[in-house]
C-alpha positions as CSV (number, residue, x, y, z in Angstrom):
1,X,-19.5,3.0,6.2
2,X,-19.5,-0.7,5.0
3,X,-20.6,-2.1,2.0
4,X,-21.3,-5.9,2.2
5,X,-21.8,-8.2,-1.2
6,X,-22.9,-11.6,-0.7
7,X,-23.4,-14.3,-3.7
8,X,-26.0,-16.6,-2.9
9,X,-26.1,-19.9,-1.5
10,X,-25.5,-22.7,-4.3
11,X,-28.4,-23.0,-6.2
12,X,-30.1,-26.5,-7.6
13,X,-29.1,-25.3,-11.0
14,X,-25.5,-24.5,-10.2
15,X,-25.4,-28.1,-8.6
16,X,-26.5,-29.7,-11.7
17,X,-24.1,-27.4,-13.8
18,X,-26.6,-25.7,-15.5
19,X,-26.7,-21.8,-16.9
20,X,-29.5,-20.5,-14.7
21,X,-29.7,-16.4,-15.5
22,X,-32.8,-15.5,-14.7
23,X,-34.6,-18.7,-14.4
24,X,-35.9,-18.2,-10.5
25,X,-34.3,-21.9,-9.0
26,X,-34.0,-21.8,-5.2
27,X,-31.1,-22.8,-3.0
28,X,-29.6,-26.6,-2.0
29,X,-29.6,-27.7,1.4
30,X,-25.7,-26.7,1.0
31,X,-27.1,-23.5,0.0
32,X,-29.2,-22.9,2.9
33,X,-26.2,-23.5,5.1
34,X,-23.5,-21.8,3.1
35,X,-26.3,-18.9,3.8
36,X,-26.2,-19.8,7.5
37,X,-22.2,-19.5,7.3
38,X,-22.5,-16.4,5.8
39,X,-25.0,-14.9,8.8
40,X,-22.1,-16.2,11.5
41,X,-19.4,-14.2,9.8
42,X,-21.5,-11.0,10.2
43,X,-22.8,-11.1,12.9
44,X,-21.0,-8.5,14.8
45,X,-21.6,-6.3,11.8
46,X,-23.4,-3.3,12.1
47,X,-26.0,-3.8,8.6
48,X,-28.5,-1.1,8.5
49,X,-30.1,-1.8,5.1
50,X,-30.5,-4.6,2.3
51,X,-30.5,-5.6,-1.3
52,X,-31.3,-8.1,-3.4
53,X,-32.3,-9.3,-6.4
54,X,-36.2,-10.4,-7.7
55,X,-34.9,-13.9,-8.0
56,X,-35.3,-16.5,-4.9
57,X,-32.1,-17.9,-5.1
58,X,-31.0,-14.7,-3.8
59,X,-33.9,-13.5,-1.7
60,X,-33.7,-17.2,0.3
61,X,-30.3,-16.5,0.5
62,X,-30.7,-13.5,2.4
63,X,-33.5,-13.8,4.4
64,X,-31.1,-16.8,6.3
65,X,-28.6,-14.7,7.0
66,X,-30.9,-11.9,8.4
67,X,-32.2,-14.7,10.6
68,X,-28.8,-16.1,11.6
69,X,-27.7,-12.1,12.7
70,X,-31.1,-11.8,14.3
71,X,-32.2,-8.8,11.9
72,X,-35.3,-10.4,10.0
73,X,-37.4,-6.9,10.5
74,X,-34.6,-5.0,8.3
75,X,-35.5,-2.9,5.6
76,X,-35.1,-5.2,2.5
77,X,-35.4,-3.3,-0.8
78,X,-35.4,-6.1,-4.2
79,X,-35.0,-5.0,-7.8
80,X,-34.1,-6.5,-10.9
81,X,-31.6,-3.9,-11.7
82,X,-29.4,-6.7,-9.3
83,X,-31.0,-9.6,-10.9
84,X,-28.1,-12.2,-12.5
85,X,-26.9,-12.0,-15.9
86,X,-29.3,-13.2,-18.4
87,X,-28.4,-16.5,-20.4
88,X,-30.9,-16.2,-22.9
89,X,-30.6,-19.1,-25.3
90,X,-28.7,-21.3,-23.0
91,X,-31.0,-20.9,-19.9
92,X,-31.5,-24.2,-18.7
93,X,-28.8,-26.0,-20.4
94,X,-25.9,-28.0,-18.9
95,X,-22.6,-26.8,-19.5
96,X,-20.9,-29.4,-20.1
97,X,-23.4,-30.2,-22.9
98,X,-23.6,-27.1,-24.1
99,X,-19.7,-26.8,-24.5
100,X,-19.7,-30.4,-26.2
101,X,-22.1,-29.0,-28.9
102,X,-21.1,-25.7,-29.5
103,X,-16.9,-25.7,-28.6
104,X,-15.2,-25.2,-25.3
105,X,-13.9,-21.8,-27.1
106,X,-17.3,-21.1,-27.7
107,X,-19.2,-21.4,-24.4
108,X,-16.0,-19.6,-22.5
109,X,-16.0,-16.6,-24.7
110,X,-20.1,-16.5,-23.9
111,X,-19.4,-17.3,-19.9
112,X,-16.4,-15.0,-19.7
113,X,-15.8,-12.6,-22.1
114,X,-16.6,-8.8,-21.0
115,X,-18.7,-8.1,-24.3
116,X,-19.9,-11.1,-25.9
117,X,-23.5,-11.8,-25.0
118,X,-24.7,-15.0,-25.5
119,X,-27.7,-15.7,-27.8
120,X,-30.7,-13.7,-26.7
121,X,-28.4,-13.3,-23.3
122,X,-26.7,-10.5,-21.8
123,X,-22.9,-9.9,-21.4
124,X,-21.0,-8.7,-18.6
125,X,-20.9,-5.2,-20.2
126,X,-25.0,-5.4,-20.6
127,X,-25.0,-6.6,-16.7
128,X,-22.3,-4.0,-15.7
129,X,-24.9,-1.1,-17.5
130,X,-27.8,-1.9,-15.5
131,X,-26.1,-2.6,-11.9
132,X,-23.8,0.5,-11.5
133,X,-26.2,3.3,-12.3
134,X,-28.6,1.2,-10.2
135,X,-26.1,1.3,-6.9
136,X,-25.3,5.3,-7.8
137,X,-28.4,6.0,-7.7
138,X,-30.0,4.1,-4.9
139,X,-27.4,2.4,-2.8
140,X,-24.8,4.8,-2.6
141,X,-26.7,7.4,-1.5
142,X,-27.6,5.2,1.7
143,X,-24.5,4.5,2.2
144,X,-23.8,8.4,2.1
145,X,-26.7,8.6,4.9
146,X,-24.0,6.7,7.1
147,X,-26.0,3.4,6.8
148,X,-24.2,-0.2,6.3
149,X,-25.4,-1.7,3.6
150,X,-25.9,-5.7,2.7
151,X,-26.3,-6.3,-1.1
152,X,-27.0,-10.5,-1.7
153,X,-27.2,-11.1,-5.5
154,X,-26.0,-13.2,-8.0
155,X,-21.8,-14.0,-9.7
156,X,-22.4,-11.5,-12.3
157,X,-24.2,-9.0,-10.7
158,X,-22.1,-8.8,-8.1
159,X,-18.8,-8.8,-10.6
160,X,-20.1,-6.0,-12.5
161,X,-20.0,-4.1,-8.6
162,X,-16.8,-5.1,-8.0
163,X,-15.6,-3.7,-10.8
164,X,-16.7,-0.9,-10.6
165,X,-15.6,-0.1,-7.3
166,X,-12.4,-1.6,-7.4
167,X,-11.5,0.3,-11.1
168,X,-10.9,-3.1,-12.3
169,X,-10.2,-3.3,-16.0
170,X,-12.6,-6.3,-18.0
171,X,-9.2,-8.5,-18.0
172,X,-9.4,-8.8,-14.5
173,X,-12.7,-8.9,-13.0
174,X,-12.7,-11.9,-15.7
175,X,-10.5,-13.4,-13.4
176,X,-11.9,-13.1,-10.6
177,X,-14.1,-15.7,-8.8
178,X,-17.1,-15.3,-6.0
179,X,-17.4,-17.7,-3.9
180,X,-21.0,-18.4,-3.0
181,X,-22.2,-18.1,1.0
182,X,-18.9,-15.5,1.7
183,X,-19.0,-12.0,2.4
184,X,-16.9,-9.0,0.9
185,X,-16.7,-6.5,2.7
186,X,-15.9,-2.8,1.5
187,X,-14.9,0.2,4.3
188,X,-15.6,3.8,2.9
189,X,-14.0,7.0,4.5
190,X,-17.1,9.9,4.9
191,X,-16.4,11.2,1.7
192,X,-17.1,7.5,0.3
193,X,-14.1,6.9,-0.6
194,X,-13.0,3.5,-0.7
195,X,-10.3,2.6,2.1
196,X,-10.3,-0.7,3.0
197,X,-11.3,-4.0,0.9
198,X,-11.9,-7.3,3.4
199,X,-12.2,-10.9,1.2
């Protein structure tokens, strides 16, 4: 069984370097065809099922590459539980502004700390608490009905996943970076173990 993640296509908001969280912003044009990329790379995959987020950044996202692959009548299940990490306070704001008025040490230890939520926002940990039980509970046991499974969601959601199913301690998956448009795949034995990790 395969697990596929996929971040979406680059938004409008993360072109103008803004913190978008939940804020529903659709795709660039280089979005759309970093989506289109995405759908050549798997085409010759075998993708039974798919999830995504209630945001359109990541619905638009998919929907591309289920048209690329020639799948558009696939199942597509959305919920919230894969939505991005909420900004809160800073939803909106550029970055680079943001970092200017409250300290570079500041805005990094609210962009990538594991536990440090920024105002009214949600941290990683907050993210990681509502994505895991979500995938025990409803993706995992597709993907123990011997179904391939395409998840396309958002930098944080899909960081929370990946640590969890690569037992990667909060120093790490901090480290790690997701490009947008480029699938990771994940192989699983039939006891769903994982056996084979494909960046």
């Amino acid at each position: 069984m395969k697990l596929i993640l996929v971040r979406h296509g680059q938004s409008q908001w993360n072109l103008e370097n803004r913190f978008t969280g939940w804020k529903d912003v659709d795709i660039t044009e280089k979005g759309k065809e970093e989506a289109r990329d995405a759908g050549k790379l798997l085409k010759n995959e075998k993708i039974d099922v798919a999830y995504t987020s209630k945001l359109i950044r990541a619905q638009h996202t998919l929907e591309i590459i289920l048209e690329e692959i020639g799948k558009t009548d696939m199942p597509v299940i959305e919920n919230q539980a894969l939505n991005e990490r909420a900004y809160g306070d800073l939803e909106g704001l550029n970055k680079a502004e943001t970092a200017k008025k409250h300290g570079e040490e500041q805005v990094h230890l609210w962009r990538r700390s594991y536990d440090v939520a920024p105002p009214n926002g949600e941290s990683l940990k907050d993210t990681y608490n509502r994505v895991v039980p979500y995938y025990e509970n409803e993706i995992k046991p597709a993907l123990a009905q011997n179904k391939n499974v395409l998840i396309v969601a958002h930098g944080n959601s899909l960081r929370a996943l990946i640590m969890y199913l690569e037992s990667l301690s909060p120093e790490e998956i901090l480290k790690r970076e997701i490009a947008t448009g480029h699938p990771i795949v994940y192989e699983f034995d039939d006891q769903l173990k994982l056996v084979h990790i494909q960046n």
